[in-house]
N, CA, C and O atoms as a Tripos MOL2 file, in Angstrom:
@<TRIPOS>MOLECULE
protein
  216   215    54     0     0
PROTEIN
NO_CHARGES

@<TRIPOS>ATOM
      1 N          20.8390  -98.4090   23.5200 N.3       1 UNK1
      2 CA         19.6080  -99.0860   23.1350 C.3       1 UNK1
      3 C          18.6180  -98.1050   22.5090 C.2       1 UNK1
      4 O          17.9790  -98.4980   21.5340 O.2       1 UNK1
      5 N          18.4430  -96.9690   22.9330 N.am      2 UNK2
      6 CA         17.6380  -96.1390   22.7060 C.3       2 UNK2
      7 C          18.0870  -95.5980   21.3230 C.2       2 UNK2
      8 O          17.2500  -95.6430   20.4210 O.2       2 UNK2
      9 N          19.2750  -95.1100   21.0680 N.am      3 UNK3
     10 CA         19.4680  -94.8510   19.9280 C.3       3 UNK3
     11 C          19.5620  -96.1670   18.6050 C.2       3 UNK3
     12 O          19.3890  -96.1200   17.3880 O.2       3 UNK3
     13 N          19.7960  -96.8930   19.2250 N.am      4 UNK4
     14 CA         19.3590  -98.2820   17.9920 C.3       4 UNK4
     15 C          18.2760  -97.8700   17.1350 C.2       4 UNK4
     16 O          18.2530  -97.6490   15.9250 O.2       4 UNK4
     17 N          16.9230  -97.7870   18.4780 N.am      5 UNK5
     18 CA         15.8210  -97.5070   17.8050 C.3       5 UNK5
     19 C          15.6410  -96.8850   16.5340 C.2       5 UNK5
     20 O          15.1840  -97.2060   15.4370 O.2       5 UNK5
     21 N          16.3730  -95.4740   17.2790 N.am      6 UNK6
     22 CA         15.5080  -94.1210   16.5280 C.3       6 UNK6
     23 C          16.6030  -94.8720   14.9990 C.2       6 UNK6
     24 O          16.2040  -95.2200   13.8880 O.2       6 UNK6
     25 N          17.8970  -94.8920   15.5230 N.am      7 UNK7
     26 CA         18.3700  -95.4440   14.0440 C.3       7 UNK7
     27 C          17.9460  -96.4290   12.8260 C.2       7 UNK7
     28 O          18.0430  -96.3170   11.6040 O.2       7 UNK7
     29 N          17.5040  -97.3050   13.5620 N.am      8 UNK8
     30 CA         16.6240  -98.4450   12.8850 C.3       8 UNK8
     31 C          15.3950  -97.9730   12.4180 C.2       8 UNK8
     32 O          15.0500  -98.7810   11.5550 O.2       8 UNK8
     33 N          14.3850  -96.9280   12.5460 N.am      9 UNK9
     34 CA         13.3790  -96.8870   12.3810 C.3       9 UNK9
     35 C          12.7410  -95.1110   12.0950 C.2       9 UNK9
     36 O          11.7160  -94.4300   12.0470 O.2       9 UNK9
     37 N          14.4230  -95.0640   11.9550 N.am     10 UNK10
     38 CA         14.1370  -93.1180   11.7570 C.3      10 UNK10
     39 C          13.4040  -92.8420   10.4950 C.2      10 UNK10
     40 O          13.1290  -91.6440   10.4370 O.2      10 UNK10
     41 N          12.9680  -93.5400    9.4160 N.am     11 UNK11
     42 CA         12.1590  -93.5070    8.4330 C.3      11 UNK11
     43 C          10.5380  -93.6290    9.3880 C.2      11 UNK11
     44 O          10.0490  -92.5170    9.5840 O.2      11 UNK11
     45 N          10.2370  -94.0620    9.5980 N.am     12 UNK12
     46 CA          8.7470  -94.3650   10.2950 C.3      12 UNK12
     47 C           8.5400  -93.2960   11.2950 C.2      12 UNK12
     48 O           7.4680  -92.6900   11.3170 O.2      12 UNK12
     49 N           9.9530  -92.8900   12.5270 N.am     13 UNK13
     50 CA          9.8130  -91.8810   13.1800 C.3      13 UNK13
     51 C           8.9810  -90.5680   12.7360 C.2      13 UNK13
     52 O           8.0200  -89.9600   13.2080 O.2      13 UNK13
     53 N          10.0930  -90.3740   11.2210 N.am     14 UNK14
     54 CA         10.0000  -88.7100   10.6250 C.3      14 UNK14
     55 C           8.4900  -88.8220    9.9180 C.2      14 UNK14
     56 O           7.8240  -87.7980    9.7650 O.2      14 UNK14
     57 N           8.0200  -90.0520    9.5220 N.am     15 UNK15
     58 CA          7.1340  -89.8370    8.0450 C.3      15 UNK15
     59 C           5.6180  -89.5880    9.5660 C.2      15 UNK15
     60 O           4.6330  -88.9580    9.1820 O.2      15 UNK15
     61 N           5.6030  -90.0340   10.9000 N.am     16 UNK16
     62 CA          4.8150  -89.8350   11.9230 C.3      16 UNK16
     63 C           4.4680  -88.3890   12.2240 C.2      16 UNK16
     64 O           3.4350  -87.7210   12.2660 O.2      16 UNK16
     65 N           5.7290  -88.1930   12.4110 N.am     17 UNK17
     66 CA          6.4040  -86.6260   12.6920 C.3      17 UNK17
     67 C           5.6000  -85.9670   11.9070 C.2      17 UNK17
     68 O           4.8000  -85.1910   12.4290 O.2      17 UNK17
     69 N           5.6260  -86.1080   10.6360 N.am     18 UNK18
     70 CA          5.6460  -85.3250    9.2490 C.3      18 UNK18
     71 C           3.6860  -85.0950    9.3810 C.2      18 UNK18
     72 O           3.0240  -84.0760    9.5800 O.2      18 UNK18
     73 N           3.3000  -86.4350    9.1790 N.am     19 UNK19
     74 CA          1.8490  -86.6140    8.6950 C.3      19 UNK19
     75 C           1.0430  -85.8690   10.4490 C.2      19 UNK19
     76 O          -0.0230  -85.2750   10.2850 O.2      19 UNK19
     77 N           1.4090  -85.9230   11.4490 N.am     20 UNK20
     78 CA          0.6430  -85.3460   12.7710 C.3      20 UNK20
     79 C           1.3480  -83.5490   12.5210 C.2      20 UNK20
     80 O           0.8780  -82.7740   13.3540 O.2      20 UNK20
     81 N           2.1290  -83.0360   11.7440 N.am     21 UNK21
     82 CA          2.2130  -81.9580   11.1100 C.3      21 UNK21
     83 C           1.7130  -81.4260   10.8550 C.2      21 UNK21
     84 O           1.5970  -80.2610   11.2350 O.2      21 UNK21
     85 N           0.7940  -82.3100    9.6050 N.am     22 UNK22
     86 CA          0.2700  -82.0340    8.7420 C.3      22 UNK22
     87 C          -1.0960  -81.9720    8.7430 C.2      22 UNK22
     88 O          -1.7290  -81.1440    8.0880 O.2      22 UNK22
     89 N          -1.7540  -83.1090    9.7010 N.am     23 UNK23
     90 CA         -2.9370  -82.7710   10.3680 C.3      23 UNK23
     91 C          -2.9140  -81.6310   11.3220 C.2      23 UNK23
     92 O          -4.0420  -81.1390   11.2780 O.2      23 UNK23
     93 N          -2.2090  -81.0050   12.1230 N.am     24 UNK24
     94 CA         -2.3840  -79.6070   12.5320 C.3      24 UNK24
     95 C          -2.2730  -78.6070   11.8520 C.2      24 UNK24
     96 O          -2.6960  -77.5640   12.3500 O.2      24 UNK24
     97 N          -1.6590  -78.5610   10.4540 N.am     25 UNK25
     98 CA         -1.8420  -77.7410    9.7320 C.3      25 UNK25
     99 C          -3.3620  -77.7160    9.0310 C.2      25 UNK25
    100 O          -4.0150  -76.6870    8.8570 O.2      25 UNK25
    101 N          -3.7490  -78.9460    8.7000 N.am     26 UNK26
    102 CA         -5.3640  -78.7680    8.0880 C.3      26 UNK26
    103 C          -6.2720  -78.3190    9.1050 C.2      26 UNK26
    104 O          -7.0940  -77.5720    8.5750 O.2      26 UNK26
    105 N          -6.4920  -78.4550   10.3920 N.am     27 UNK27
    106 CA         -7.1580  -78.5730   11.3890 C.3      27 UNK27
    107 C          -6.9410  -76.6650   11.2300 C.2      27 UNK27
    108 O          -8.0240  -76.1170   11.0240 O.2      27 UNK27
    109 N          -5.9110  -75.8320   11.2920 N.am     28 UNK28
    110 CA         -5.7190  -74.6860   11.3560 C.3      28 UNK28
    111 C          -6.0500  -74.1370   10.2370 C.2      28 UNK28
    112 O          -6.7610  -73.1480   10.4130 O.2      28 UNK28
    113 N          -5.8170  -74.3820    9.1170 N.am     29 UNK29
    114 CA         -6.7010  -73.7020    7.8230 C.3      29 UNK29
    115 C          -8.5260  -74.0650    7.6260 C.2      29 UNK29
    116 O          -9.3410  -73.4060    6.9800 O.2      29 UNK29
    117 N          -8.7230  -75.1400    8.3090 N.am     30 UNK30
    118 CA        -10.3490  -74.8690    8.4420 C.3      30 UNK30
    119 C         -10.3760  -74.0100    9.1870 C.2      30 UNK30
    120 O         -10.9750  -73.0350    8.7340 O.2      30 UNK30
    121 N          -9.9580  -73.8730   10.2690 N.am     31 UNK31
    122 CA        -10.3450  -72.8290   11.5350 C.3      31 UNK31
    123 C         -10.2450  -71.8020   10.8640 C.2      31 UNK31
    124 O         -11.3500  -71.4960   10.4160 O.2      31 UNK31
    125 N          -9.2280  -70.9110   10.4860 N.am     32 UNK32
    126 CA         -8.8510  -69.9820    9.5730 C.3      32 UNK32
    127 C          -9.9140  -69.8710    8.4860 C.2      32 UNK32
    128 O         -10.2770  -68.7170    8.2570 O.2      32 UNK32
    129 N         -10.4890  -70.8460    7.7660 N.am     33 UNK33
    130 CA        -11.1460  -70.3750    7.0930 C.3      33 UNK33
    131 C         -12.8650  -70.1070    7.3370 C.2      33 UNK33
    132 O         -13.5810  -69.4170    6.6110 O.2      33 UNK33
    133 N         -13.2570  -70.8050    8.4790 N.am     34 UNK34
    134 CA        -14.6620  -70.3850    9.4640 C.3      34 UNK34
    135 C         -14.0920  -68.6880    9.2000 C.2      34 UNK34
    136 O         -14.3710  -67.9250    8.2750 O.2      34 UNK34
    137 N         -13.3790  -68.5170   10.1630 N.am     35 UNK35
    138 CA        -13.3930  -67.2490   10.6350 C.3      35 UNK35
    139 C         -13.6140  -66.4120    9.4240 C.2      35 UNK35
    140 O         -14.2860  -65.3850    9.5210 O.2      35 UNK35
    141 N         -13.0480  -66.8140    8.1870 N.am     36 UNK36
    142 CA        -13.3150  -65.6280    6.9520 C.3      36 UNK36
    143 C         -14.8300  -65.3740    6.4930 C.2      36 UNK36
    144 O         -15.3800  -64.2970    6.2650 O.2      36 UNK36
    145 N         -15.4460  -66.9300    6.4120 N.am     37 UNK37
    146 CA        -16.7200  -67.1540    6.1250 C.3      37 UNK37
    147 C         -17.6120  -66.2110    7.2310 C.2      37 UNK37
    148 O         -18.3710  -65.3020    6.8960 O.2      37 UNK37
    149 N         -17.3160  -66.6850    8.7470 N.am     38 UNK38
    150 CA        -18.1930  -65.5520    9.5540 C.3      38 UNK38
    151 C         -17.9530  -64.2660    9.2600 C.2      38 UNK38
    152 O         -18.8570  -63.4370    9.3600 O.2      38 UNK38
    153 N         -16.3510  -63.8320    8.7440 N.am     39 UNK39
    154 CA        -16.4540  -62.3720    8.6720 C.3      39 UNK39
    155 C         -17.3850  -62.0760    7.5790 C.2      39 UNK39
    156 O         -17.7000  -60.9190    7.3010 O.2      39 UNK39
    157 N         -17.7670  -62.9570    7.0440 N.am     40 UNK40
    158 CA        -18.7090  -62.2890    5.9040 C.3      40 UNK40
    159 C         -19.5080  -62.6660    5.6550 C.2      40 UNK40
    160 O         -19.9730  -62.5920    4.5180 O.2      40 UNK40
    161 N         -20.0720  -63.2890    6.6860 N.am     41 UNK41
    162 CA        -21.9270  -63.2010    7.0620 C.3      41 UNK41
    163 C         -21.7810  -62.0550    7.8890 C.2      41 UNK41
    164 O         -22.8450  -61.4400    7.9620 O.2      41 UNK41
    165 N         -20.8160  -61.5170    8.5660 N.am     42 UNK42
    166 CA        -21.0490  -60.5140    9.6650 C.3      42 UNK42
    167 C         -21.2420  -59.4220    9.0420 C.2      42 UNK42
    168 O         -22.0880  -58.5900    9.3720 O.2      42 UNK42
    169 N         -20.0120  -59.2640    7.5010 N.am     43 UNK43
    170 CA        -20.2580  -58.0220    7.2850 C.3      43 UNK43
    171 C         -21.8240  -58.1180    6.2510 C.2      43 UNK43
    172 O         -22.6280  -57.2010    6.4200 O.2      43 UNK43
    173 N         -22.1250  -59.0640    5.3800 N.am     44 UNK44
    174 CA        -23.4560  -59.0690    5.0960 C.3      44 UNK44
    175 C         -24.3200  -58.5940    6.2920 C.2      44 UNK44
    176 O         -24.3450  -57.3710    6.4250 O.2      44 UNK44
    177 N         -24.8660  -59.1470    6.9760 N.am     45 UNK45
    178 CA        -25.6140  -58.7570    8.2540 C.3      45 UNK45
    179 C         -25.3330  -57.5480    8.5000 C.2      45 UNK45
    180 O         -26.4310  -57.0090    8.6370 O.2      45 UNK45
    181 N         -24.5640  -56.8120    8.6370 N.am     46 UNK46
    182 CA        -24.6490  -55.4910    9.0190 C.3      46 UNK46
    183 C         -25.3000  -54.7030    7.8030 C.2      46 UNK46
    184 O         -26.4050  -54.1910    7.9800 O.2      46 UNK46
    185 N         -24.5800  -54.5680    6.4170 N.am     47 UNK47
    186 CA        -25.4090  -54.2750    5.2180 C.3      47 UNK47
    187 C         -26.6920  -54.6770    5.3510 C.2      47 UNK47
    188 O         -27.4540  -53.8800    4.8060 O.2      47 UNK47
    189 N         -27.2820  -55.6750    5.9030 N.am     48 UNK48
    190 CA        -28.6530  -56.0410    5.8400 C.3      48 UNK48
    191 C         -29.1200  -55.1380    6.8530 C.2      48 UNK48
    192 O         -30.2100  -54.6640    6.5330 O.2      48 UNK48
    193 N         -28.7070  -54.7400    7.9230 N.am     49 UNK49
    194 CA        -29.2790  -54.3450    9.4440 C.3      49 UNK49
    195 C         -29.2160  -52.6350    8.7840 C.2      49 UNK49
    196 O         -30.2110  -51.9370    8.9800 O.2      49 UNK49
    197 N         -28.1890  -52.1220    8.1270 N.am     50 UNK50
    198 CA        -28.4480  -50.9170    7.8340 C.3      50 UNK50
    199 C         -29.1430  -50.1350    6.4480 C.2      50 UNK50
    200 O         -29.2810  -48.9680    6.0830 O.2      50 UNK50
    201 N         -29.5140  -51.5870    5.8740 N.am     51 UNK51
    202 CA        -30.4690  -51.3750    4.7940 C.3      51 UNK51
    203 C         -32.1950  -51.1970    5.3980 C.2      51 UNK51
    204 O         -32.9610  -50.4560    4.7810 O.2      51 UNK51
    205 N         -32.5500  -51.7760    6.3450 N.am     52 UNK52
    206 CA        -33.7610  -51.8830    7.1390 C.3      52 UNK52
    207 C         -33.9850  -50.9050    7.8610 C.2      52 UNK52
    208 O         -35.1020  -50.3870    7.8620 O.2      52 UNK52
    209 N         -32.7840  -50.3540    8.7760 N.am     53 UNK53
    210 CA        -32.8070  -49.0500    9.5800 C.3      53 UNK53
    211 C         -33.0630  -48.1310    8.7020 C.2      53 UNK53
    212 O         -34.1700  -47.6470    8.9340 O.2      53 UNK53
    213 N         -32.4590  -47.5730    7.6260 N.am     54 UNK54
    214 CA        -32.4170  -46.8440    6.8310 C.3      54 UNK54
    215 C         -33.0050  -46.2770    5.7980 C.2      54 UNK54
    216 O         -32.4310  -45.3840    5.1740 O.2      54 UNK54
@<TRIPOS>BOND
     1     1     2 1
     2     2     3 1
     3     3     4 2
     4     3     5 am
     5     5     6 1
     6     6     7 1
     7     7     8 2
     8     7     9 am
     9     9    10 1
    10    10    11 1
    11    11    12 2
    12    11    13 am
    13    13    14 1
    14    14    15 1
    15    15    16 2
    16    15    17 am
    17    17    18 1
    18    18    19 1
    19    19    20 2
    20    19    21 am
    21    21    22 1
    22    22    23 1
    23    23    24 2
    24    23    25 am
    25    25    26 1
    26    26    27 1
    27    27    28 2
    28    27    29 am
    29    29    30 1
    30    30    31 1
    31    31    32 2
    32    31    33 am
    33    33    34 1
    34    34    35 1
    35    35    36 2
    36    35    37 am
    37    37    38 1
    38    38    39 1
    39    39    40 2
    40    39    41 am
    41    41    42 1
    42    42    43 1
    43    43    44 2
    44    43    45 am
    45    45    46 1
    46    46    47 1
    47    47    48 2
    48    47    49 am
    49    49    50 1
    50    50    51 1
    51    51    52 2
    52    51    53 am
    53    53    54 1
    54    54    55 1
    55    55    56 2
    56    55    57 am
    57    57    58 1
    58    58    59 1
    59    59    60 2
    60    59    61 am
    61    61    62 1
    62    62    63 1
    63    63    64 2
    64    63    65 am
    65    65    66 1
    66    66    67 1
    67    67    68 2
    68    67    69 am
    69    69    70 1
    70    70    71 1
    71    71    72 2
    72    71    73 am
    73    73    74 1
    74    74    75 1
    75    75    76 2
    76    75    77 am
    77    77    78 1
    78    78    79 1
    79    79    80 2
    80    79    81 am
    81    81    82 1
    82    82    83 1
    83    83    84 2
    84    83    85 am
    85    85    86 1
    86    86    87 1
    87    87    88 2
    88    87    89 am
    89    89    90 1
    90    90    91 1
    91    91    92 2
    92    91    93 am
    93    93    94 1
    94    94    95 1
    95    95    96 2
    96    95    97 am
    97    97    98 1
    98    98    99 1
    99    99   100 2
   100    99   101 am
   101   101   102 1
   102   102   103 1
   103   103   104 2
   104   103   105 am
   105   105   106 1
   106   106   107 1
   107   107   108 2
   108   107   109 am
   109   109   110 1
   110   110   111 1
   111   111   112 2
   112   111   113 am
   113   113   114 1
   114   114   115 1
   115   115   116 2
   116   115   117 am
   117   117   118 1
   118   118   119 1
   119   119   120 2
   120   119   121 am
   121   121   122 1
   122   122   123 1
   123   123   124 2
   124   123   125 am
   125   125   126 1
   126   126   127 1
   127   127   128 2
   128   127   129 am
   129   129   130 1
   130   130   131 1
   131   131   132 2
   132   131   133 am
   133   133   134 1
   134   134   135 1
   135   135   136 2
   136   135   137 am
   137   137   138 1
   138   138   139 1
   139   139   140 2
   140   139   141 am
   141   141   142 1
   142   142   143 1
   143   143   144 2
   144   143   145 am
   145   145   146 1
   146   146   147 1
   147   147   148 2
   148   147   149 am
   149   149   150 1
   150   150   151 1
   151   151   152 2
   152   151   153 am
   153   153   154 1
   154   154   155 1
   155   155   156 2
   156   155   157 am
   157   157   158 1
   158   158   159 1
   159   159   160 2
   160   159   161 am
   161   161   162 1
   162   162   163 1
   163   163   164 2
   164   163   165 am
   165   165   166 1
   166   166   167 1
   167   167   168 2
   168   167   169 am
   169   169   170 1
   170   170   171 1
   171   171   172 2
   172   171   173 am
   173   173   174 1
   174   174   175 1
   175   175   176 2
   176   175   177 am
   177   177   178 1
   178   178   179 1
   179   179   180 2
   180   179   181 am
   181   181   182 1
   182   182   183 1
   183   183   184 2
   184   183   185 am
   185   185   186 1
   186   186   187 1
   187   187   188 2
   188   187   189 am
   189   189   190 1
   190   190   191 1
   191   191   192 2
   192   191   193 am
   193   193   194 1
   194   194   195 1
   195   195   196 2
   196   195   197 am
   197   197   198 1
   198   198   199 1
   199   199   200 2
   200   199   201 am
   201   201   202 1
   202   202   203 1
   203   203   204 2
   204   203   205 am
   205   205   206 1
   206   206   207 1
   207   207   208 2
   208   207   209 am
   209   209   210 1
   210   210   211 1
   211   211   212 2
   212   211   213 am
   213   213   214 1
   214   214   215 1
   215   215   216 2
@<TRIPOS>SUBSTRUCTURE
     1 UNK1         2 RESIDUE 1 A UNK
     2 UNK2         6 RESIDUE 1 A UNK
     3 UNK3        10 RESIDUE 1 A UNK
     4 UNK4        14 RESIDUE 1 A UNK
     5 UNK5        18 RESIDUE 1 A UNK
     6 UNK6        22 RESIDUE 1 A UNK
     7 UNK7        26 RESIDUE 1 A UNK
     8 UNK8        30 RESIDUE 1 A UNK
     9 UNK9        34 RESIDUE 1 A UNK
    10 UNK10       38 RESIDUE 1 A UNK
    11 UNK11       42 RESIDUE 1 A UNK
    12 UNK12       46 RESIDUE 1 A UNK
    13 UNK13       50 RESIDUE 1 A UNK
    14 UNK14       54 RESIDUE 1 A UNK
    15 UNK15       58 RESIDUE 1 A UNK
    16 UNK16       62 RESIDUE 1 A UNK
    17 UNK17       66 RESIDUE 1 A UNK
    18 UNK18       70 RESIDUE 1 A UNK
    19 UNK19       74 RESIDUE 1 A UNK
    20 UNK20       78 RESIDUE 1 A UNK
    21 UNK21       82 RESIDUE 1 A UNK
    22 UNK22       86 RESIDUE 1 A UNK
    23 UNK23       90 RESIDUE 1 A UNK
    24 UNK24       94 RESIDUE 1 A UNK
    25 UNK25       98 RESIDUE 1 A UNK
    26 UNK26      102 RESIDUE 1 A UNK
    27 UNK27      106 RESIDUE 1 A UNK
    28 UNK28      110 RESIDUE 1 A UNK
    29 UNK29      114 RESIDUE 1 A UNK
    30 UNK30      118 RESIDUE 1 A UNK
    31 UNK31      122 RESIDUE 1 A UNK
    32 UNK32      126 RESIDUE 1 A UNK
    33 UNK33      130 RESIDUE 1 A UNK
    34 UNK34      134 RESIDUE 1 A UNK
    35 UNK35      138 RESIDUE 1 A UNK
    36 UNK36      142 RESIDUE 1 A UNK
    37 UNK37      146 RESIDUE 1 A UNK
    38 UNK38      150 RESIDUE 1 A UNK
    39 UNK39      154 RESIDUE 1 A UNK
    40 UNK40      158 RESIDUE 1 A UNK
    41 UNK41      162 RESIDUE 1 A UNK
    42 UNK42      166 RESIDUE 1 A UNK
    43 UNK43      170 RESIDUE 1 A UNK
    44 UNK44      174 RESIDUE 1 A UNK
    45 UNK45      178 RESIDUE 1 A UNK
    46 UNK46      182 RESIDUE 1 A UNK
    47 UNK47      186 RESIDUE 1 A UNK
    48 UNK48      190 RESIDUE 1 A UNK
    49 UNK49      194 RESIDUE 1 A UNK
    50 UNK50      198 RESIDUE 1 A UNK
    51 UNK51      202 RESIDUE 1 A UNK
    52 UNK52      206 RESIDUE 1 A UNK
    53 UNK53      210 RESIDUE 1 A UNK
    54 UNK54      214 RESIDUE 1 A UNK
């Protein structure tokens, strides 16, 4: 019975599969890309902090 399913409906299974993939992949390249953006307010900010000290 169980395999009926997946046989009958292994198109809908994979394309599920595929697209919740694919939303963890976007979800991880925003994240990924915060982190670049902060690295470079951070490294601005420091150029700023040692332009003032200095």
């Amino acid at each position: 019975m169980k395999w009926e399913i997946i046989r009958n409906y292994w198109a809908i299974i994979w394309a599920l599969l595929m697209s919740g993939i694919n939303i963890i992949q976007l979800l991880l390249a925003k994240t990924y890309a915060r982190r670049e953006e902060l690295e470079r307010v951070s490294s601005r900010l420091n150029i700023l902090e040692q332009a003032v000290e200095g």
